[in-house]
C-alpha positions as CSV (number, residue, x, y, z in Angstrom):
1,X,-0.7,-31.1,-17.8
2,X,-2.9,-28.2,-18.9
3,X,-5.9,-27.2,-16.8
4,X,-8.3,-23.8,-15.7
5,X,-9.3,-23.5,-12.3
6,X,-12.2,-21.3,-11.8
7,X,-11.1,-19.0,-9.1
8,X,-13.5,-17.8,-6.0
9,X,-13.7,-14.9,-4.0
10,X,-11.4,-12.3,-6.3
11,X,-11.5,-10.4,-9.2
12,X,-9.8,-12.8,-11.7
13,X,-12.6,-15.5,-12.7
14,X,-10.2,-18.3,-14.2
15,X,-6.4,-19.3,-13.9
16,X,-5.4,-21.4,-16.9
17,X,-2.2,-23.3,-15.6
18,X,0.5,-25.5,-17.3
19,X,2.9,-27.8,-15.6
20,X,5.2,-30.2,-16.9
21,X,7.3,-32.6,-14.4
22,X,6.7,-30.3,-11.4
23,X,7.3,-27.0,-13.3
24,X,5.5,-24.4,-13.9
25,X,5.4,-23.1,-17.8
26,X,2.2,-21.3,-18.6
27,X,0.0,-18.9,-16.4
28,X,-2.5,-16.8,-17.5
29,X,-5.2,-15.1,-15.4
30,X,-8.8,-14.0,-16.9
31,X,-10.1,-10.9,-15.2
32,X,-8.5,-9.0,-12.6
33,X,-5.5,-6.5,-12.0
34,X,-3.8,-7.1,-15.4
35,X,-0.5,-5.7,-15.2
36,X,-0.3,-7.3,-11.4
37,X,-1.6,-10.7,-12.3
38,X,1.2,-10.6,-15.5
39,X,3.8,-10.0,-12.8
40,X,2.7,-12.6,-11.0
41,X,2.7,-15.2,-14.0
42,X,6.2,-13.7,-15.2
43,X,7.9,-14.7,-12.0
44,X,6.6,-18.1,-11.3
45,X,7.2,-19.7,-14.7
46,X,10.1,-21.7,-14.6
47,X,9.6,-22.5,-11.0
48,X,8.8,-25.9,-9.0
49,X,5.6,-26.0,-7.6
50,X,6.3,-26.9,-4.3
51,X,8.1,-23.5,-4.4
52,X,5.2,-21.5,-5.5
53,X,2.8,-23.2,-3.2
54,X,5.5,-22.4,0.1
55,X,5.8,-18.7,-1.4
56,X,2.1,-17.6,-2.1
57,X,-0.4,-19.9,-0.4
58,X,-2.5,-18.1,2.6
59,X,-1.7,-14.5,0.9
60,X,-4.8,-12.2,0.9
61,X,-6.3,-9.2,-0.7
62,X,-7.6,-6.5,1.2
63,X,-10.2,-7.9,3.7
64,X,-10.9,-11.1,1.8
65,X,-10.2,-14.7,2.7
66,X,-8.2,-14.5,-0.1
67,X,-6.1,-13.3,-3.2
68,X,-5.4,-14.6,-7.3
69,X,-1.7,-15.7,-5.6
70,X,-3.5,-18.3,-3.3
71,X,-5.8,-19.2,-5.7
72,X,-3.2,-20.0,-8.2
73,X,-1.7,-22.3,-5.3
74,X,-5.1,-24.0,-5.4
75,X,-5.1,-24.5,-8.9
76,X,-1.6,-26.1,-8.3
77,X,-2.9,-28.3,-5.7
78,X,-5.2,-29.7,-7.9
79,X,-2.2,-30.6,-10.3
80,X,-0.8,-33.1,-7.2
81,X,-3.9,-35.3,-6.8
């Protein structure tokens, strides 16, 4: 399953995220720190997303509510409903 989550409150503005029985195999974020955020993608392809989820949910950036890590876990939750 294929979908892009329109991120809020960073500097990345979409996250377009493929997962296939539970895996993660695409990641690509639009806007933001490019050579973090490809990191970032690099290292959770392959992985379950339970384990993504328990690794990067609640991190933040800076003084915001927030970071492109824990909005990629959002976009994943949206992959369970």
């Amino acid at each position: 399953m294929k979908i892009n989550y329109t991120t809020q409150g960073t500097c990345s503005k979409l996250i377009e995220v493929e997962v296939e029985n539970g895996i993660v195999q695409e990641v690509h974020f639009i806007g933001g720190c490019n050579g973090n955020l490809q990191g970032i993608s690099a290292l959770v392809k392959g992985m379950p997303v339970e384990a993504v989820i328990s690794r990067l949910e609640g991190i933040r950036c800076g003084g915001r509510p927030t970071s492109c890590p824990d909005q990629l876990c959002k976009a994943l939750h949206m992959l369970e409903k």
